[in-house]
N, C-alpha and C positions, 0 to 999 in steps of 0.2 A: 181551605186553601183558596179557595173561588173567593168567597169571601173577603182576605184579604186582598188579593188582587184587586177587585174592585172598589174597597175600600181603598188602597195605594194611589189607584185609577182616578179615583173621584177625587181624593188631595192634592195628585199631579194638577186634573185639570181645574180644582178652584184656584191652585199657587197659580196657574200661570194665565189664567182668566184675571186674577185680583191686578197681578203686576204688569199685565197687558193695559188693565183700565187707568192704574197710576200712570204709566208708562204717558199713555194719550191723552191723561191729562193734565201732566206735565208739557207734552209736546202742544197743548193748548193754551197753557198758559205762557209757555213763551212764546207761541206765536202772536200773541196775544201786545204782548209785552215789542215784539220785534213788528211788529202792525203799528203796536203808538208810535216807537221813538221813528218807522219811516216816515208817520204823516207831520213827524215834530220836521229832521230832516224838509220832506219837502213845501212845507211852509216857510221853513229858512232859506230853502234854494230857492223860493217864488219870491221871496223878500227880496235877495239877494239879486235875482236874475231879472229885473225891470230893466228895460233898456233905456234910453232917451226918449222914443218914440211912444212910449207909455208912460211917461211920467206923469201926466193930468191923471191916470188910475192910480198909480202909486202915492202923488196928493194926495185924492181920494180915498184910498185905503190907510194912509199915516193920518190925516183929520180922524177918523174914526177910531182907530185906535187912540190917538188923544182925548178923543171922546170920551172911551172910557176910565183912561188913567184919570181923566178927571174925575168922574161917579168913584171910582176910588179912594179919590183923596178924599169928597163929602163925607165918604163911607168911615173914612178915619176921622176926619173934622167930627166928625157925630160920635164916635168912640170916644174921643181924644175929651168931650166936654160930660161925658161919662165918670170921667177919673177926678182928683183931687190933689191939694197939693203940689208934693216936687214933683209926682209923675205926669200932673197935668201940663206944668211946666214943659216938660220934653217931651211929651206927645206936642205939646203946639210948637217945641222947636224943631222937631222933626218934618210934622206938618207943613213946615214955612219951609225946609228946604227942599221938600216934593212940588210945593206951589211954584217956585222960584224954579226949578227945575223944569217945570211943563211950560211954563213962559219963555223958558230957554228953547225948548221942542218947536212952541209956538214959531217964533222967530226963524229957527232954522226949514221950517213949512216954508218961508217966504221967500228964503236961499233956494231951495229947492224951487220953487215956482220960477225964477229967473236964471237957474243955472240954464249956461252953455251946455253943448254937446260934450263939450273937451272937460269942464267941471264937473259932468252928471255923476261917474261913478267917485269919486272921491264927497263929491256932497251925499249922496246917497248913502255911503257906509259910514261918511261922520254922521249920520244923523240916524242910521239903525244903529251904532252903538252907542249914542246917548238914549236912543230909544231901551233901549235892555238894562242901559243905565238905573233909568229910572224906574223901570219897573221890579229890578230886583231892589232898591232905593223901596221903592212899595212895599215890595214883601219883605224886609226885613221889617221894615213901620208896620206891618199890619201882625208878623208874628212876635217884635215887644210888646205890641198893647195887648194881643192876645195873653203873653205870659202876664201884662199889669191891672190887666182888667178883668174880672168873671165872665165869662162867655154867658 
């Protein structure tokens, strides 16, 4: 009888030892998970929340980010001459409407650099939503060539 008792005893406490540690690491993984999308959040509200009096940083920080979408598109230019054919074809037409696109970005740098106090949030948000524009523009071009080309 002792016996089973502690045999009972020791089942209890592995079930709820096991379902304690799922338990916590679940509660890790979404904290985990609830950690990214606040620091996605507050990089959008740092985007967002530039005033007038910081606009030379926010310049600053949009050049750089252009920066990169640029090294992107090389990144697809160099994929895109990878390929053959019709697909090569529409990788370089795709290509031309990212280039064209970031020359558009370009231009609006220079609106921003001249906007008014009274123009700043309206130039600002047209130019973070052609910024988002363009880079999901990017990752759709970067996940066709992925499907058109061998990794």
């Amino acid at each position: 009888m002792k016996n089973q008792m502690y045999l009972v005893t020791l089942l209890l406490s592995a079930f709820f030892i096991t379902g304690y540690q799922k338990i916590n690491a679940q509660q890790s993984t979404d904290q985990k998970k609830t950690t990214a999308t606040e620091k996605v959040k507050e990089a959008e509200i740092a985007v967002r929340d530039y005033t007038y009096s910081q606009k030379e940083e926010f310049v600053a920080k949009t050049k750089n980010e252009l920066n990169e979408l640029k090294k992107e598109l090389v990144d697809l230019e160099i994929k895109a001459k990878q390929t053959s054919g019709k697909a090569k074809a529409e990788a370089a037409k795709k290509n031309q409407e990212v280039k064209i696109s970031i020359n558009k970005l370009n231009g609006q740098i220079e609106t921003i650099k001249t906007a008014t106090e009274s123009q700043w949030s309206e130039v600002k948000n047209k130019f973070n939503d052609s910024m988002n524009s363009v880079k999901a523009t990017i990752a759709k071009s970067r996940k066709w060539m992925s499907e058109k080309i061998a990794p």
